[in-house]
C-alpha positions in Angstrom: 0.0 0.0 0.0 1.4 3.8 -1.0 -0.7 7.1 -0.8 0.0 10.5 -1.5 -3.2 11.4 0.4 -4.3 9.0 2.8 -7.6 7.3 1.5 -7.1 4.3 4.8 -8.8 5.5 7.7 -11.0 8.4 5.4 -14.4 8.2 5.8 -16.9 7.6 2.5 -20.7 7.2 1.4 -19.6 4.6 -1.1 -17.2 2.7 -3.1 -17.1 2.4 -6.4 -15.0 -0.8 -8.5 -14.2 -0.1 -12.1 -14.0 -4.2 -13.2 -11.9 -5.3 -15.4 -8.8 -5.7 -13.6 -9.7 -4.5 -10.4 -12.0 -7.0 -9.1 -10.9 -9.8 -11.8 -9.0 -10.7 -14.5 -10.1 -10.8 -18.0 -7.0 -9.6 -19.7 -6.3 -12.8 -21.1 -9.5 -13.4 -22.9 -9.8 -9.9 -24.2 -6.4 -9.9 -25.6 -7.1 -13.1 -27.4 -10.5 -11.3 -28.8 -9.0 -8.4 -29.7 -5.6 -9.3 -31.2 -7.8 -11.3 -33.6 -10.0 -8.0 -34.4 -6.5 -6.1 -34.8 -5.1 -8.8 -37.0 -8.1 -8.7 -39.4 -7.7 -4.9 -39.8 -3.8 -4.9 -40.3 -3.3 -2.6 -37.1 0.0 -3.3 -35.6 -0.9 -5.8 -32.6 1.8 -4.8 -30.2 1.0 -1.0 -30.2 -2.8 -1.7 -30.2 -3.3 -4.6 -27.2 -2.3 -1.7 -24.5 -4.8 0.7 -25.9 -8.1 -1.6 -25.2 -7.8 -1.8 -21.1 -10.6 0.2 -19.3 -12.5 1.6 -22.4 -15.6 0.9 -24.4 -15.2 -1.0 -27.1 -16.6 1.3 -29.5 -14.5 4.0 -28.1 -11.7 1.7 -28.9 -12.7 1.1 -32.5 -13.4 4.9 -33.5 -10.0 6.0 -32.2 -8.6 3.5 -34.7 -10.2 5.8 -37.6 -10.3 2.8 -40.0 -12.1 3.8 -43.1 -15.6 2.1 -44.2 -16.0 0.1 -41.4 -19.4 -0.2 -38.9 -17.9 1.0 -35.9 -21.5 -0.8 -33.9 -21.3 -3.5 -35.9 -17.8 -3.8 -35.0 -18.5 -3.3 -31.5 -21.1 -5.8 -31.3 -19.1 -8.4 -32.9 -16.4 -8.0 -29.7 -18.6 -8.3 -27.4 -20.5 -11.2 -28.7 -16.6 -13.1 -28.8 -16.2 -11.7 -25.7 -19.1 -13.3 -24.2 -18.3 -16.7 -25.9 -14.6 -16.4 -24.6 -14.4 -16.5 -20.2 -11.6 -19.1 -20.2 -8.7 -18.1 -17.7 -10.7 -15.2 -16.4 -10.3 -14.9 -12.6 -10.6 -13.1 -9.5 -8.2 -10.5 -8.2 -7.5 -12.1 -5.3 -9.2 -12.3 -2.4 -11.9 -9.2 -4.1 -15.1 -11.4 -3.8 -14.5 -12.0 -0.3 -13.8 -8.0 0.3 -17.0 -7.4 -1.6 -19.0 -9.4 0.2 -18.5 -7.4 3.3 -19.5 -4.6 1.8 -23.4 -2.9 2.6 -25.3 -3.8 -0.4 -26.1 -0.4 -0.9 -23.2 1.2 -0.5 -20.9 -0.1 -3.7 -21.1 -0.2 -7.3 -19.2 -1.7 -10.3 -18.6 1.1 -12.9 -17.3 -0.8 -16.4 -16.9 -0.1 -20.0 -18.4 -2.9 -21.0 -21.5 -4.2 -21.7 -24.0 -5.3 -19.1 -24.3 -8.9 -21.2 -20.1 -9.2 -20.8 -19.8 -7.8 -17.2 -22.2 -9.9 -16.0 -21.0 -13.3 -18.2 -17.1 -12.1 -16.8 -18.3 -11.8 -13.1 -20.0 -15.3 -12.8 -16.8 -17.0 -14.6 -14.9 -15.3 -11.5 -17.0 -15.6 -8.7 -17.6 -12.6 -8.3 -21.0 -11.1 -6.6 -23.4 -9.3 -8.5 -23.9 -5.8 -7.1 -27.1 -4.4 -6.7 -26.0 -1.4 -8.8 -24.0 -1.6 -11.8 -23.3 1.1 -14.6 -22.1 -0.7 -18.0 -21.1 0.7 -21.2 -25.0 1.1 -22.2 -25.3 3.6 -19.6 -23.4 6.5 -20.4 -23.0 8.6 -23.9 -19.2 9.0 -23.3 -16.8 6.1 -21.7 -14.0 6.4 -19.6 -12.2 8.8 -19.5 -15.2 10.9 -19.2 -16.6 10.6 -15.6 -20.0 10.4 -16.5 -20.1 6.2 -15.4 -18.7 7.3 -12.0 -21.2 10.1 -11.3 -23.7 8.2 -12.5 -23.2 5.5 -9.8 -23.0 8.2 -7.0 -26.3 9.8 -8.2 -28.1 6.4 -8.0 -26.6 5.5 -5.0 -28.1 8.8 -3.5 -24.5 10.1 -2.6 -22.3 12.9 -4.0 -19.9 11.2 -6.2 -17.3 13.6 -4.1 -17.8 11.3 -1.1 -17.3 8.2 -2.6 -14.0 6.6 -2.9 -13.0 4.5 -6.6 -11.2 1.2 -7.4 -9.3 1.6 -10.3 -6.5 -0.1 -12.4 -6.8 1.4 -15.9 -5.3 4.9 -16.6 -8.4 5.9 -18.6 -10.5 5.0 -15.4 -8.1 6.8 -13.2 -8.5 9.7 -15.4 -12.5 9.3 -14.9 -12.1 9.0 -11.3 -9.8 12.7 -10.9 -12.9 14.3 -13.4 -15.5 12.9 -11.0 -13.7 14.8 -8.2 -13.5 11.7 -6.0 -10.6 9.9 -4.6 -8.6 7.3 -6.4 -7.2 3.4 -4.9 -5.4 1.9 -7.5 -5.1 -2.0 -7.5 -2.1 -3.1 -8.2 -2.3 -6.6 -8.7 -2.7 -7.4 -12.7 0.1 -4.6 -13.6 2.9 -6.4 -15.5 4.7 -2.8 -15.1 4.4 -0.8 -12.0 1.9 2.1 -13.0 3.9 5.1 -11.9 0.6 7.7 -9.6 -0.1 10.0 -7.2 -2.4 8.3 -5.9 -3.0 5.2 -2.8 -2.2 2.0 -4.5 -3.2 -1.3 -3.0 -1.5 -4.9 -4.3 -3.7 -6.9 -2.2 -7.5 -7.0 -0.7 -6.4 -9.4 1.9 -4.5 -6.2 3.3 -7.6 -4.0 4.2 -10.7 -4.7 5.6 -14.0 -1.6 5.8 -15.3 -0.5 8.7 -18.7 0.7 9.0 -18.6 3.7 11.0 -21.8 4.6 13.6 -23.3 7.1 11.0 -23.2 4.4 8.0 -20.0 6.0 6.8 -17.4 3.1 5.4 -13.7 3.6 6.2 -10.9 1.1 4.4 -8.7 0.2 6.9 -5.2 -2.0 6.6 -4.7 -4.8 8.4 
């Protein structure tokens, strides 16, 4: 665990969990999905594969500018491979277990994709279904526009400023700063340490929450 500000011990309304390599693992199966897509278009598979973590995939698609191609279609065609394609997708460890101790009300997952996939990736890794989700049908503009994250907040009933966010992905850590709330970055599926300002937490068997008198939650290390 590292923090510029301290986010252990803070007081919050809610948390909020990006997915995709903060409460599992899916990088596996969405690299074998999308180095095929990149492959059929002739894009450079190398330079593309770190471009696709913690975005939409039709966010993905358009930035790729390729010409006469259904960027929907496209993006439908991923997600249907992506649903067919779970094998090796796991939890980051010990994040069901954390999650489970968590008020129902009080936490959200906040992903880029779609409610069919996060739902599909959540069951191949054990991993609770929250009571609230945002998915990449919810919002006009992906990660990192913070709209996803304040969304959350506002259906949780809570200011999105007093709710603390799980992230992994730079484009969600991006969304998180926009939202004005503060950042925990999980650590544990970065092949290269992500160099940030903000806490950073390699393990969920290293915290535990506290729920404070007033219904508050504080993240406390054990």
């Amino acid at each position: 665990m590292s923090a510029q500000k301290s986010v252990f011990n803070t007081s919050y309304r809610a948390f909020l969990f990006d997915m995709d390599g903060t409460v599992l693992n899916s990088i596996a199966a969405a690299e074998r999905v999308w180095t095929a897509w990149a492959e059929r278009h002739g894009l450079d598979v190398a330079t593309f594969l770190p471009t696709i973590h913690g975005a939409r995939a039709i966010d993905t698609i358009n930035r790729q500018a390729l010409p006469g191609i259904d960027a929907q279609a496209e993006a439908r065609f991923i997600t249907e491979a992506e649903v067919e394609d779970v094998e090796g997708i796991v939890e980051v460890a010990n994040a069901a277990k954390f999650l489970k101790t968590l008020p129902t009300e009080q936490w959200a997952i906040v992903t880029s994709a779609p409610r069919a996939l996060a739902l599909r990736r959540m069951a191949a890794a054990g991993i609770p279904e929250p009571a609230m989700m945002v998915t990449a049908e919810d919002v006009k503009a992906g990660k990192p526009d913070p709209a996803g994250y304040r969304l959350a907040a506002q259906r949780l009933g809570v200011d999105v400023s007093e709710c603390l966010i799980f992230e992994d992905a730079t484009v969600g850590i991006q969304a998180a700063e926009a939202a004005g709330a503060d950042v925990l970055v999980i650590t544990s599926t970065h092949e290269h340490p992500l160099e940030t300002p903000h806490a950073t937490l390699a393990s969920y068997d290293a915290v535990e929450v506290v729920v404070d008198a007033d219904g508050r939650l504080r993240l406390q290390p054990i």
